[in-house]
N, C-alpha and C positions, 0 to 999 in steps of 0.2 A: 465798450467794456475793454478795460487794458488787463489782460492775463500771462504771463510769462510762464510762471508756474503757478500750482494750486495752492500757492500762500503770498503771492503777489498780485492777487486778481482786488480789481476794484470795479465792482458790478454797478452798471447802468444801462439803463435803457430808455425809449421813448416811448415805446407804446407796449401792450400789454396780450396776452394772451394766454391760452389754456393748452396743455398738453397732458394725456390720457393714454395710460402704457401700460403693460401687464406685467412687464418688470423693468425698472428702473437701474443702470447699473453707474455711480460715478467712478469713476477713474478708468483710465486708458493704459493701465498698466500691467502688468504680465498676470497678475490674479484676476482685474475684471475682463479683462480679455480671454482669457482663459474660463470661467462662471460662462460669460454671454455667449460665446463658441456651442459651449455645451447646454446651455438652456434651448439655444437657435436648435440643436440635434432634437429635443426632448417638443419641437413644435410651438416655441415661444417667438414671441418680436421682441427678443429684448432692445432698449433703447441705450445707447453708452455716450453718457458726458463726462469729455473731459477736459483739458487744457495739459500745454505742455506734448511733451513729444509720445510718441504711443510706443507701448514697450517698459517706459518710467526708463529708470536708472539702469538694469538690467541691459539695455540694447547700449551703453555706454564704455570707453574702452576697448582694448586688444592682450588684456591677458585671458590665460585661460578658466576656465570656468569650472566650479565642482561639480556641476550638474550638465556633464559633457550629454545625458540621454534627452536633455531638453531642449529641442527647437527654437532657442527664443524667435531669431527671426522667421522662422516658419510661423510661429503662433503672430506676429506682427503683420505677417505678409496677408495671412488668413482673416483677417480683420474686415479686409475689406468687403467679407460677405454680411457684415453689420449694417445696422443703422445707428453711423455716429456721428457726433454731431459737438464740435469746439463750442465749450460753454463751461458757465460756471454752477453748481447746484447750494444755496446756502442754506438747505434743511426742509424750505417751503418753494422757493423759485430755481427756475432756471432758466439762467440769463446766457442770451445767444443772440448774436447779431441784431443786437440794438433792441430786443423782446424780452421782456421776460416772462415766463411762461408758468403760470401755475401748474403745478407737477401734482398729477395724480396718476398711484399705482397699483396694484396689489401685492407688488415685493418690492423691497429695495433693497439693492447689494451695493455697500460701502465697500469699493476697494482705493480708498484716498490715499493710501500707502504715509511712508516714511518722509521726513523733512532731514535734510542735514543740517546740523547748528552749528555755530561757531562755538571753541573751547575758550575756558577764563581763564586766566593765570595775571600774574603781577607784569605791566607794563602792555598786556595787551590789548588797548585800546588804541595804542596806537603803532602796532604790531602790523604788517604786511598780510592779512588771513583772506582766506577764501574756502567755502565748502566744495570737498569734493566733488560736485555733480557739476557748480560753476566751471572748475579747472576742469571737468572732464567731457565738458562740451567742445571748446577748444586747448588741446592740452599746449601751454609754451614749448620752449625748449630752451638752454643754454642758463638754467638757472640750478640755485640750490634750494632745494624742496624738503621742506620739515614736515611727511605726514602724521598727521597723529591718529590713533588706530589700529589692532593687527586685527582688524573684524578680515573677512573674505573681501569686504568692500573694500575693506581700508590696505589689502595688501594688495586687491587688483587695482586700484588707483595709485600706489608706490610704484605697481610692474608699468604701466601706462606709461605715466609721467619718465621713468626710465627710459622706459624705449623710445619716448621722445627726446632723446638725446640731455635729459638734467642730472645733475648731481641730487641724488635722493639719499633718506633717512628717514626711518620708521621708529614714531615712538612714543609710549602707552603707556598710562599708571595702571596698568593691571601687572599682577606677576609674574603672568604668564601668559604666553601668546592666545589671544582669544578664538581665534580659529588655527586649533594643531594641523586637525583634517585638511585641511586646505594649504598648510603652508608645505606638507608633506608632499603635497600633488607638486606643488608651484615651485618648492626651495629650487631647482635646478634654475629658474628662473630669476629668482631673487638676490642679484648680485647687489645690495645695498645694506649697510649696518641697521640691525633692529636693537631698538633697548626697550626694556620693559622695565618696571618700577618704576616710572621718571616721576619727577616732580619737579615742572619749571620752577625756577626763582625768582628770573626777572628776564625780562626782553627790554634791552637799550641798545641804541644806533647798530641793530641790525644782528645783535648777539642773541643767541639764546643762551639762560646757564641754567644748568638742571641739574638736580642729584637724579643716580643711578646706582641701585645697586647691582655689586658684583659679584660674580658669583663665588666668591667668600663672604656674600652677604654682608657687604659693607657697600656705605654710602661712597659713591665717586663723584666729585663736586666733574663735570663734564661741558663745556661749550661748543655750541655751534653757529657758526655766521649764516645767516639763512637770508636770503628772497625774500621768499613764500613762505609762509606757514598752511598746511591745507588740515581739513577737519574733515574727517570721514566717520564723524559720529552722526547715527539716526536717531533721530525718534519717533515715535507712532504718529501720525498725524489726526487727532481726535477732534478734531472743528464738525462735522456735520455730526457724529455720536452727539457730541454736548451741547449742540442747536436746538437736536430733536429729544432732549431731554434726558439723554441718558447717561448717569454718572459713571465719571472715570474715574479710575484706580492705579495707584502706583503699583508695578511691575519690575523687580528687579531685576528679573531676567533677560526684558526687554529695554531696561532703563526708559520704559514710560510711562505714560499715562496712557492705561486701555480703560474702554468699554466690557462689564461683564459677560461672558456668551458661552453660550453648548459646545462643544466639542464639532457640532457642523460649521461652526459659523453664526448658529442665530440670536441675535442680540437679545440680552433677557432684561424682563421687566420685573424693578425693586421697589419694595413696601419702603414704608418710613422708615423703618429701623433696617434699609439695608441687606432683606434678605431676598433672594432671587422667588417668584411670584410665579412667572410663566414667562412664556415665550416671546417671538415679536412677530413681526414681518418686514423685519430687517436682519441682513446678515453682516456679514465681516469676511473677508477675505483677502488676500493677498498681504502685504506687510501687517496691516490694521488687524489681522488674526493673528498674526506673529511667525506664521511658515516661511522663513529666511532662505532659506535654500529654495531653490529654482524650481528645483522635483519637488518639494513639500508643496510650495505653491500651486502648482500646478494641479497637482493631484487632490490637494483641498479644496481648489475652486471649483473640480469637476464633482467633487462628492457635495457640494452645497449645493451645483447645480439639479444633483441628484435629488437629495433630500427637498429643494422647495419643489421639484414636481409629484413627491408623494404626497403633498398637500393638495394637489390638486387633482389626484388620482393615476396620475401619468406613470409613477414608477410604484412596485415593488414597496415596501418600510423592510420590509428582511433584505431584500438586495442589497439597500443603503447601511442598514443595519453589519451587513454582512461587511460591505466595503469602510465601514467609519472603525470598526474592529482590526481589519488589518494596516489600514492608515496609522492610527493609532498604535499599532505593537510594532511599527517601523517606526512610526518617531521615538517608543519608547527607547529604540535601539541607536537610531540615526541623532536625536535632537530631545534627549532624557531630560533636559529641563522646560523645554516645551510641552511636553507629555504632561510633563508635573502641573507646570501653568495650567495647562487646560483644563485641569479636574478641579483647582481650585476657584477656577472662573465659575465651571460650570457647577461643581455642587456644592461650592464653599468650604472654606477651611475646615480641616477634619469634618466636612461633611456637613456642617452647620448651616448650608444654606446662606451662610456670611461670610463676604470676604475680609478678610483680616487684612488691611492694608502694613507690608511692612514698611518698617524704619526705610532710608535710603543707607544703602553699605556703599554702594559704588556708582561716583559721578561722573562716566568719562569724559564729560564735557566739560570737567575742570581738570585743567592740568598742574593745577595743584587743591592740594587737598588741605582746608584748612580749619575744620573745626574744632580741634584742639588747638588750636591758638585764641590769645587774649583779644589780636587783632588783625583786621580783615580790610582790605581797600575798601574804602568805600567807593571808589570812580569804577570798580568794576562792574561793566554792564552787565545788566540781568534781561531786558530786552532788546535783542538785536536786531531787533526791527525799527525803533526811535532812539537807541541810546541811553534809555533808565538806566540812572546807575545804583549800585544798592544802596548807597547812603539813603537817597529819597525812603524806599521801605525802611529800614531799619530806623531811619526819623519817623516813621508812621508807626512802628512798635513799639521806640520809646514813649510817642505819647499815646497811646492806649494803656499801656501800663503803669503811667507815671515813673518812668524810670529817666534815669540820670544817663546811664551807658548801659546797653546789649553785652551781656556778657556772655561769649561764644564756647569760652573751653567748659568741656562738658563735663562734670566730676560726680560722683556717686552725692556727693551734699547738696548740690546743682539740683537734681534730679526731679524733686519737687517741686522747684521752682519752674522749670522748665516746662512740665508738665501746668503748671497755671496760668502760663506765658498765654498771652492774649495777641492773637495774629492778625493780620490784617488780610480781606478779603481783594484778593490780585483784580485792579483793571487797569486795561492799558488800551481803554478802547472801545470803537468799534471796528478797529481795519481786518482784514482775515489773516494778516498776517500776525501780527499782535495776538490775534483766539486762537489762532494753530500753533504760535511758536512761542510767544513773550509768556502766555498765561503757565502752557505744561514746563516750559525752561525754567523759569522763575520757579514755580514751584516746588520743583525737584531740587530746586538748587537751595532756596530756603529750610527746605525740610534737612538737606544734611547740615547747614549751617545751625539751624538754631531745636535742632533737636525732635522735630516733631512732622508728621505724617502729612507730605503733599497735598492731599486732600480737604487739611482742613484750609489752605490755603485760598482752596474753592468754593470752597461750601461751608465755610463755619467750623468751628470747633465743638463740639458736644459741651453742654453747660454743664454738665457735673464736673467735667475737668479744670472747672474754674475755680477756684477759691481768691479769698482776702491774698494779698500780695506784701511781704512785710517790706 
């Protein structure tokens, strides 16, 4: 089995066997390692597959951190009171040293975390790029570095790449820095230009041109000769959620595709029509919950470890009760739009018990933003795992609708039309990189392109939305 990371694994084996564990945790990353710590305290064997480095992306870099009261390397070090075990989990097996192992549990904690994607823009297919987690295993030095991102991640990989001796630049279509919090800790640090608003235009022999507005809110047509281009956009990584049958949902706040879940962690089971049913005996934790920060993580892992042993009689339901209560009024105050997320996961929009998937407002994995225009590259890749480029879909939507041209700019007369628009169901596959990366990218990225809600990308379009097409 060839694994580098958990969306470059291609699982094989030669012979077969069975494995039988009372909790199951995959990933090795600061949230399942943090869950199985605390299960191990609560008298469990938790079992932890992962691949890739232990710690994830967290243990990566030398700036500083917002969550200075959290240990990474101590929770890292502490590991090795586990039983882990380099392998890969694809929903039903787990494949480890040439075996694959039929997995039975009685819990299973999904902490797969985040994937970094590469951004789209005009000429960047053949653009110099790399995701941040790549450059920040070994960072160069002696180069010009175009990050794009002001997440936490995306500025501690700017400070990194600095201090290893490169000319750095930060810069984001968003308006405004997306982590204030952090850049307030860090700005002493942060000797490199940041622009917000951008919007590339074009990358040739080695330029980038981008408008920028400034703050006279005016567009500034602006160039950079760059290297590198690096991406420090994530996204949820939902391959074992949508294995094991559980649909995903766009997430604006996360720019993902998540899985539905309680406020612990535990993944909830939906009727046909979409509305949350009951519970699982699977959770979610670390990035794949959505606690970004170091301390949220941490502290949600241990309150999930909580919560699965009041199922089993081990703890307290008021204790956990007690602790998911102040968790919760610290995110309300620490990470107010995760708070929000989490109640509409968990009890559906205004309370509906349905989640209301919305529109896509914001793609930061494209660095330009193009759906109000008539036209769109087609050679731009939508999976960056084989190189689809969108022409291929968009030849796949004109002939389902018998249409002549996709027409992208979106207008109130449009509307209708759009809403009829007959999509086509994403595959690119069966690699695990293609299900973790090509199918949630692509379809986030369709959905702000041609108007309509990721999901049906997935799973179909609801047939009333269809009518005659003039």
């Amino acid at each position: 089995m060839g694994c580098r990371s958990a969306t470059t694994c291609s699982p094989e084996a030669s012979r077969e066997g069975d494995l039988e564990v009372d909790v199951l945790v995959v990933g090795g990353g600061l949230g399942g390692l943090a869950a199985a710590l605390e299960l191990k305290r609560y008298g469990y064997s938790p079992k932890v597959v992962y691949v890739g480095r232990l710690g994830g992306h967290h243990v990566l870099g030398n700036a500083p951190r917002y969550s200075e009261d959290v240990d990474v390397q101590s929770i890292v070090g502490r590991s090795r009171e586990l039983d882990l075990v380099e392998g890969f989990f694809d929903g039903v097996y787990v494949y480890s040293g040439g075996v694959r192992y039929r997995a039975r549990y009685r819990h299973l904690v999904l902490a797969t975390g985040g994937v970094d994607v590469p951004i789209a823009f005009p000429g960047g297919g053949g653009a110099p790029q790399k995701t941040a987690e790549e450059v920040m295993e070994a960072p160069p030095s002696g180069l010009k570095i175009a990050v794009w991102g002001t997440t936490e991640w995306g500025l501690r990989t700017a400070i990194t790449l600095r201090r290893a001796g490169n000319d750095v630049v930060v810069l984001d279509n968003s308006a405004y820095l997306r982590d204030v919090k952090y850049f307030e800790k860090v700005k002493a640090s942060a000797d490199f230009p940041i622009a917000t608003a951008v919007n590339i235009r074009e990358y040739t022999r080695g330029v980038v041109k981008y408008l920028a507005m400034t703050e006279k809110r005016k567009a500034e047509v602006r160039e950079e000769r760059v290297d590198l281009l690096v991406s420090a956009v994530r996204m949820v990584n939902p391959y074992v959620p949508a294995k094991l049958g559980f649909r995903v949902y766009y997430s604006f706040e996360l720019n993902s595709l998540v899985p539905r879940r309680t406020n612990t962690g535990e993944l909830l089971i939906l009727d046909a029509a979409g509305k949350a049913v009951g519970g699982s005996n699977v959770y979610a934790t670390g990035h794949l919950y959505g606690a970004l920060r170091e301390s949220h993580v941490v502290e949600q892992a241990r309150l999930l470890a909580a919560y699965i042993a009041t199922k089993d009689g081990l703890e307290s339901p008021d204790r956990v009760k007690d602790g998911l209560d102040r968790f919760l009024a610290k995110l309300a105050v620490e990470a107010n739009w995760l708070f929000n997320l989490g109640g509409r996961l968990e009890r559906g929009t205004d309370g509906t018990g349905r989640y209301v998937e919305p529109n896509v407002i914001d793609v930061p994995h494209w660095a330009s933003y193009w759906p109000q225009k008539e036209e769109v590259e087609e050679d731009l890749v939508v999976c960056p795992c084989d190189g689809t480029p969108l022409g291929k879909i968009l030849e796949e939507v004109k002939r389902e609708n018998r249409l002549r041209e996709v027409k992208v700019t979106i207008t109130h007369e449009e509307t209708d039309l759009l809403r009829q628009l007959k999509v086509p169901r994403l595959h690119f596959g069966e690699s695990v990189c293609a299900e973790s990366v090509c199918i949630p990218y692509a379809a986030i990225l369709l959905g702000a392109l041609l108007a309509q809600k990721p999901s049906y990308f997935l799973y179909g379009k609801p047939a009333m939305l269809y009518a005659e097409m003039s």
